[in-house]
N, C-alpha and C positions, 0 to 999 in steps of 0.2 A: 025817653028814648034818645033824647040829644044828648043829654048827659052823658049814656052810653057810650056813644058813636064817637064823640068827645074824646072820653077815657081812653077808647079800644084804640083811636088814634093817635093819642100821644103815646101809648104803650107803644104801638107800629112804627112812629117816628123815634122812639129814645132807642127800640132796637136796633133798628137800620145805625144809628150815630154809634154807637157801640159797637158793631158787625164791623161797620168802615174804621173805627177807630181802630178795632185789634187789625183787622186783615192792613192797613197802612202802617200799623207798626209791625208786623212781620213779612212785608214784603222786603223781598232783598236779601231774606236771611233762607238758608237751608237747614229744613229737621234731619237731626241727624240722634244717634246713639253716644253717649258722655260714657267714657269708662274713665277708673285710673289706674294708674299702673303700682302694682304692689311687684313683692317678695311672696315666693311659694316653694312649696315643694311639688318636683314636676318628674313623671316617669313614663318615659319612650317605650311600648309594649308593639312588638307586633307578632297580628293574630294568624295563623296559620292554618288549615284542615287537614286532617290525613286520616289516619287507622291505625288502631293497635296491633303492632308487631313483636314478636318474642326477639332474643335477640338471637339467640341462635337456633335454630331450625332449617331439617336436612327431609330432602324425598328422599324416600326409601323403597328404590327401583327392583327391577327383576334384573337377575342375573342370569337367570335361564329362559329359556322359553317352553313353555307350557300351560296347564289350564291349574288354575287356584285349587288346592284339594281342601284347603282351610286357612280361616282366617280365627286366630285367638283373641283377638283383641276388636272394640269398637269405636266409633269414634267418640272424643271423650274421655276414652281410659288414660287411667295414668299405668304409664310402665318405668320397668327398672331395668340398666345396661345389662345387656346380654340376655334379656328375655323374648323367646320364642314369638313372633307376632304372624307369622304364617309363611305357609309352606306351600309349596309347586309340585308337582306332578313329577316323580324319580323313580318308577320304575327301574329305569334303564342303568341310571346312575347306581342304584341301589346293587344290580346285576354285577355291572364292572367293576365294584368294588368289593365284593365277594368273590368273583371268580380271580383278581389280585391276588386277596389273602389268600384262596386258595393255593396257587402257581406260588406264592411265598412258601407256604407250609410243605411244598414237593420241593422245592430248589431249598428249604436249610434239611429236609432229609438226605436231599441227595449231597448234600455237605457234610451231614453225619456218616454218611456212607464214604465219604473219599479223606472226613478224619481217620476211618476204622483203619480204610486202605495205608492209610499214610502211617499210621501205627504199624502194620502188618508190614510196611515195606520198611522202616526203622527195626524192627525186630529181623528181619531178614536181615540187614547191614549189621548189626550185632553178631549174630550168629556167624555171617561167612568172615566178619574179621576174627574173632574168636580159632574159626578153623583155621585160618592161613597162619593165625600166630601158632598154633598147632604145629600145622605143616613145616612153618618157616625154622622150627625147633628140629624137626626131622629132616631137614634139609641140610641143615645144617652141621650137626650129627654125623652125616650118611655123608656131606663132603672129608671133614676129617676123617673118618675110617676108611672114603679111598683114596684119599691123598696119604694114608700111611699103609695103604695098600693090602686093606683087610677086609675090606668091601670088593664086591665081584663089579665089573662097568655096570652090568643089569639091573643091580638092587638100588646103585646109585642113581642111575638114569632115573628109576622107578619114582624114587622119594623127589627128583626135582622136575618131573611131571606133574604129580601130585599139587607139589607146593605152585607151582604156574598154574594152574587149574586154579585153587584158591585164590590165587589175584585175581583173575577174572572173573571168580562169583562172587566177591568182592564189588569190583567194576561195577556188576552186572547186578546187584542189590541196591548199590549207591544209587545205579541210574535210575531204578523203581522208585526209593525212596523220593528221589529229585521228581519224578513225574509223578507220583500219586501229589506230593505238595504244589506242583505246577496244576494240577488236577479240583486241591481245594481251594487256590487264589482265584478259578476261574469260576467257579461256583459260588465262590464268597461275591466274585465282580456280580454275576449273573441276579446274587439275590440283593443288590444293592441296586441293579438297574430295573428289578423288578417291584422294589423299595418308592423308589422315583417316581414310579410307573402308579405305585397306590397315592401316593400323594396326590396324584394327578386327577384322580379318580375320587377321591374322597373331597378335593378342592370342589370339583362340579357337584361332586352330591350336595357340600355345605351350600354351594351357591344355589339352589332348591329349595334353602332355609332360612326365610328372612328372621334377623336378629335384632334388637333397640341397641344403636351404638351409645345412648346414653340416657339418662330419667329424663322423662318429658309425660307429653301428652298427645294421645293421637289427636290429629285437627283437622285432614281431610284422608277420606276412601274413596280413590278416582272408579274403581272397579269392585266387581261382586265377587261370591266364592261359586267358582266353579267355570269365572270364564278366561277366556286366553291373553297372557302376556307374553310382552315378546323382549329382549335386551333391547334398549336404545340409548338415544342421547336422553338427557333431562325435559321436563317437559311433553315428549312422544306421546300420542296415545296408547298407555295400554304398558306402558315401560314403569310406571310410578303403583308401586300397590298401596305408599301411603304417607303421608305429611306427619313429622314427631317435630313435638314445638319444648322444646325447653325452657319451661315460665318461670323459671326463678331469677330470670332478668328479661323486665319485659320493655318494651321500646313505644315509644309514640313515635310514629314516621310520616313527616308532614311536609306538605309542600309549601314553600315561601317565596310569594312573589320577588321578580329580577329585582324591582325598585328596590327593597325591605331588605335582600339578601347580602348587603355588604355590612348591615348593622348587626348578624347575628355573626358571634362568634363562640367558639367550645368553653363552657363552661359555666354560662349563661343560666341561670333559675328562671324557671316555665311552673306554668299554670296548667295543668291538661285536666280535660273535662273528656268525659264519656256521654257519647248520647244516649246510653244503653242501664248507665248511673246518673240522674240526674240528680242534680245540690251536690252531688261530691268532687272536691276539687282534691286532683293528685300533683306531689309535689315532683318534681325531676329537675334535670339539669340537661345544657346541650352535650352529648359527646359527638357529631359529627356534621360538618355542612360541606355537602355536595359542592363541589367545583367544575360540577356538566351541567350546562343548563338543559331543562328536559322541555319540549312542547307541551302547551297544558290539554292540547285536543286529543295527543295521542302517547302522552308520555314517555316516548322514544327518545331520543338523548339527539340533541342537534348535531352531532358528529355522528351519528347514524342514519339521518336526516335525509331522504331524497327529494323533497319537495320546495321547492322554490320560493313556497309563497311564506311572506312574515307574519308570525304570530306570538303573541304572549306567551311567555318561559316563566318558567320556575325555576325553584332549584330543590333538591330532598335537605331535609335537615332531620337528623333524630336527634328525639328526648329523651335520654333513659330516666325512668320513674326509680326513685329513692326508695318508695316502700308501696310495690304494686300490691293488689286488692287481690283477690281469691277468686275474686267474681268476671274479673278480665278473662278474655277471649280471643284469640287470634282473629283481626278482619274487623272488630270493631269500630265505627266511627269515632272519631275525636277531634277536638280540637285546644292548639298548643299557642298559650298566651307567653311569649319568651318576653321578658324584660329585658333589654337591651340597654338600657342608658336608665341610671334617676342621679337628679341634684337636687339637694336642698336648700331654703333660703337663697333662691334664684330669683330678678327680674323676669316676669314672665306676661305675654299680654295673650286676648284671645287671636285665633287664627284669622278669622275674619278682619280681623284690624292690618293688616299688611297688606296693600298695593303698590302696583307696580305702576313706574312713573318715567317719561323720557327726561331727561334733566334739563334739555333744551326748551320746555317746557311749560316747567315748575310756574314761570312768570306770567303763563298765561291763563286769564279769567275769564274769556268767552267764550259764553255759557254754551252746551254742549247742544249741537243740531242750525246754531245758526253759521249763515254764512258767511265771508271774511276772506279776504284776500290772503291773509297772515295763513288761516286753517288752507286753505288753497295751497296755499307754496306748500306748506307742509306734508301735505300729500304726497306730492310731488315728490318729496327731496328723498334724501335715503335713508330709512330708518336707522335712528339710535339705539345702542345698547341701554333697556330700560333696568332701571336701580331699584330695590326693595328699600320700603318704609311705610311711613305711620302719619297720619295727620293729627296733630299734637296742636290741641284749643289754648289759647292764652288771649288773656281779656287785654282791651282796646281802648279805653275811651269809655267805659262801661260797655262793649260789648264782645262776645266772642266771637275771635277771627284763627281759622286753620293754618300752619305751617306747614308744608312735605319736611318729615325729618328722616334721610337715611339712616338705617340698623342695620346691625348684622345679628345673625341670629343662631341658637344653638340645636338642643336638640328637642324636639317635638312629641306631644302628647295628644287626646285626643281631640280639646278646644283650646288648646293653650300652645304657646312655641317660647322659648328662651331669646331673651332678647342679650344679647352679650355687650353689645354700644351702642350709643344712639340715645336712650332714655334711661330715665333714675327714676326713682318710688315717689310717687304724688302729683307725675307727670299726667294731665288730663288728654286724653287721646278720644279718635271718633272711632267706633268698633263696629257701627252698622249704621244703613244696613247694607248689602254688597251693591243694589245699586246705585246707592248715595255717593258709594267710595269708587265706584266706577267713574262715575262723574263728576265726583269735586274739585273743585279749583283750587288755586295757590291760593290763601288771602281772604276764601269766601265767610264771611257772617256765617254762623251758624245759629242754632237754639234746640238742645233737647228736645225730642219728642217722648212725653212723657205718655202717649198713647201706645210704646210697645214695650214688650218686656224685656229686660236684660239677660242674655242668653246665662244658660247656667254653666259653670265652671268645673271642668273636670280635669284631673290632673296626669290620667293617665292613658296611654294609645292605642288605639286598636286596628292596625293595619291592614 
C-alpha cells in the first residue's frame, strides 16, 4: 500500500511540474488564429429577393359601364392579338348604331332622289336653250323682213316676244338646275354628318368589347361574369376586367439593398432561382437599376414619402432571364445572385482578419480593462480617425510577435476581401478570433491555438 501511495504521488508531483512548466511557458503569449496570405480567385455577388415579372403586361379595363354578359377566356389561357376576351352589357349601343345605319339609308335615298331632281332640272336647261336657239333664228328672221318692210309691226313684235320668253325659261331652268345641285351638296353634307354620327356609335359599341392588344397570357380576373363595371383610372375597383402578361420576355424584379446598390450596374450576369423550381438555376442579365429609392416597409418611393421617420431603402433592379422556363408564372418568388465584380489571381485574406485601429495607438500594449493614466487621458481626448488593417506574425527571438499593418482593400466576397497594399503571398496574419482582434496589441506574443478550426474559404458573396 506504500508503494502505492508512493507511486500515485510522484505521478501527482511530475503533473503539477509539467502543468506549471507549460502554463509558465505560455504566459504572456496570446492564442490566437495563423492564417497566410495566398493568391485566389475572388467574386463580389449580391443577393437580392423579389418576384417573377413579364416584361410587358397591361390591365385591360372597361371602357363602358355595365354588367359582364361574358367572359371567353380564363385565367391561365393563352390568347392571340385581337381576340375576343369579353363583353359588357350593349343593348343600347347596339340600338344607336342601327337606328344610324338606318337615318344613313334614308339620307343616301334622299340623295338619289335630289340626283333624279338634278338630272330632270339639266334636261329642262337643255330643252329651253334648244328652244330660244329656236326662237332666236325666228327672231331674227322676223327683224330682217321688217326692216325691209315685208313684215306687218304685229308679226314682228310677236316672234321677239316669243324669243324673250325663251331667255327666261332659260333663266328659269338654269335656276332649277343650280338649286336641285345646291339641293344634293346638302344632302351629300347631311349623310356625311350622319356618317360621323355612326362612327360615334359604333366606337361605344367597340368599347363593350374587350379585345388582347397582343399574345400573352391571362394572369389575373379582378371580377365575375355577370357583375358591374364601371370606366376608371388604373387600379379602381371594378374598372380592370383582366391582367394579359406577355411571357416571352419574362423579368425577375428584385429589390437591392441602398448598401449593395451602387455595385450593380446594366448588364451584369445573375443567378436567379425560383422557389416554385427548386435546383434550377435561370441564367439572365441586368437590364435596369432603379434610381428611386423605395421604403422597404411600404414600397412607396421616398419622394412620395410623407412620413418622417428613417428607415431602410432599397432600390428595384430587374433581371431579364436569357432563356425563361415554360413553367414560370407571373408573382412568383425568386431570388437574384447578380455578380458584380470577379478577379483572378488576386491577394485575398479572410474578412475577419481586418481591424480597425487608432494610429495614436498602435504603440500601446496595456492589456485591455486595466487601469492607467495613459488609457485615462485617452478617453478624454478626441477621437481619431481609425485606419483598417491586419496583424501580420513575424518571429522574434524564436517567438512570435504581431505588427498592425495598414491595407487597402478591393472588392469583397463572402469570407474573403481583396487586399490591393499592404501584404504579399506568404505573409503570416492573425484571422481570429474577432475577440482576440478586438483586443490585441501592437507587439503582443502570440501562439496558435490549435484547439479551433480554421474558417472555411469561400470566394464568392452573398449580400
Amino acid at each position: 500500500m506504500k508503494k502505492i501511495l508512493l507511486i500515485i504521488g510522484a505521478v501527482v508531483v511530475l503533473g503539477a511540474i509539467v502543468a506549471f512548466t507549460v502554463v509558465r511557458a505560455q504566459s504572456g503569449y496570446t492564442k490566437v488564429l495563423i492564417g497566410t496570405v495566398s493568391r485566389e480567385n475572388l467574386v463580389s455577388v449580391v443577393s437580392a429577393t423579389g418576384q417573377v415579372r413579364p416584361k410587358t403586361y397591361v390591365n385591360i379595363g372597361a371602357n363602358a359601364m355595365g354588367r359582364v354578359t361574358r367572359f371567353y377566356v380564363s385565367e391561365g389561357d393563352h390568347v392571340k392579338r385581337g381576340q375576343i376576351v369579353a363583353t359588357i352589357e350593349n343593348v343600347q349601343q347596339h340600338a344607336n348604331v342601327a337606328a344610324q345605319e338606318a337615318t344613313i339609308a334614308a339620307a343616301r335615298t334622299d340623295i338619289n332622289s335630289y340626283v333624279a331632281a338634278e338630272k330632270t332640272a339639266e334636261a329642262n336647261v337643255a330643252h329651253a336653250r334648244a328652244d330660244l336657239d329656236q326662237k332666236k333664228l325666228d327672231y331674227q328672221r322676223a327683224q330682217a323682213l321688217f326692216e325691209a318692210q315685208v313684215m306687218s309691226k304685229q308679226d314682228f313684235d310677236a316672234k321677239k316676244a316669243a324669243y324673250d320668253l325663251d331667255v327666261a325659261s332659260l333663266a328659269q331652268a338654269q335656276a332649277g338646275l343650280t338649286q336641285a345641285r345646291a339641293q344634293t351638296a346638302s344632302a351629300e353634307g347631311h349623310l356625311q354628318t350622319q356618317q360621323a354620327s355612326l362612327k360615334v356609335n359604333e366606337d361605344l359599341l367597340d368599347r363593350t368589347i374587350a379585345v388582347a392588344p397582343f399574345d400573352g397570357i391571362v394572369t389575373n380576373m379582378p371580377v365575375r361574369q355577370g357583375e358591374m363595371v364601371v370606366q376608371g383610372i388604373q387600379n379602381t375597383e371594378g374598372s380592370t376586367l383582366m391582367t394579359l402578361a406577355d411571357m416571352s420576355v419574362i423579368t425577375a424584379e428584385v429589390k437591392v439593398d441602398e448598401t449593395d446598390i451602387v455595385n450593380v450596374q446594366n448588364g451584369q450576369a445573375a443567378d436567379v432561382t425560383v422557389d416554385a423550381l427548386p435546383g434550377k438555376i435561370l441564367k439572365g442579365h441586368v437590364t435596369e437599376v432603379g434610381d428611386q429609392a423605395l421604403l422597404r416597409s411600404t414600397g412607396v418611393s421616398t419622394s412620395q414619402s410623407t412620413s418622417g421617420v428613417e428607415e431602410a431603402k432599397d432600390f428595384k433592379v430587374v433581371v431579364t432571364l436569357d432563356e425563361p422556363s415554360d413553367a414560370l408564372r407571373p408573382g412568383l418568388s425568386c431570388t437574384a445572385k447578380i455578380t458584380t465584380a470577379k478577379k483572378d489571381n488576386i491577394i485575398a485574406v479572410p474578412i475577419q482578419a481586418l481591424t480597425m485601429r487608432d494610429p495614436k495607438h498602435l504603440n500601446d500594449t496595456t492589456p485591455t480593462g486595466s487601469s492607467s493614466t495613459v488609457s485615462a487621458a485617452t478617453s478624454n481626448a478626441q477621437p481619431a480617425q481609425e485606419v483598417q488593417g491586419v496583424f501580420v506574425v513575424s518571429k522574434a527571438n524564436g517567438k512570435d510577435r504581431v505588427h498592425f499593418v495598414t491595407v487597402t482593400t478591393g472588392i469583397t466576397g463572402a469570407t474573403d476581401i481583396e487586399v490591393t497594399s499592404g501584404l504579399k503571398p506568404g505573409d503570416r496574419i492573425v484571422t481570429g478570433t474577432y475577440r482576440v482582434l478586438r483586443d490585441l496589441k501592437q507587439n503582443s506574443l502570440v501562439k496558435q491555438d490549435t484547439s479551433l478550426a480554421a474558417p472555411q474559404k469561400d470566394s464568392s458573396s452573398s449580400s
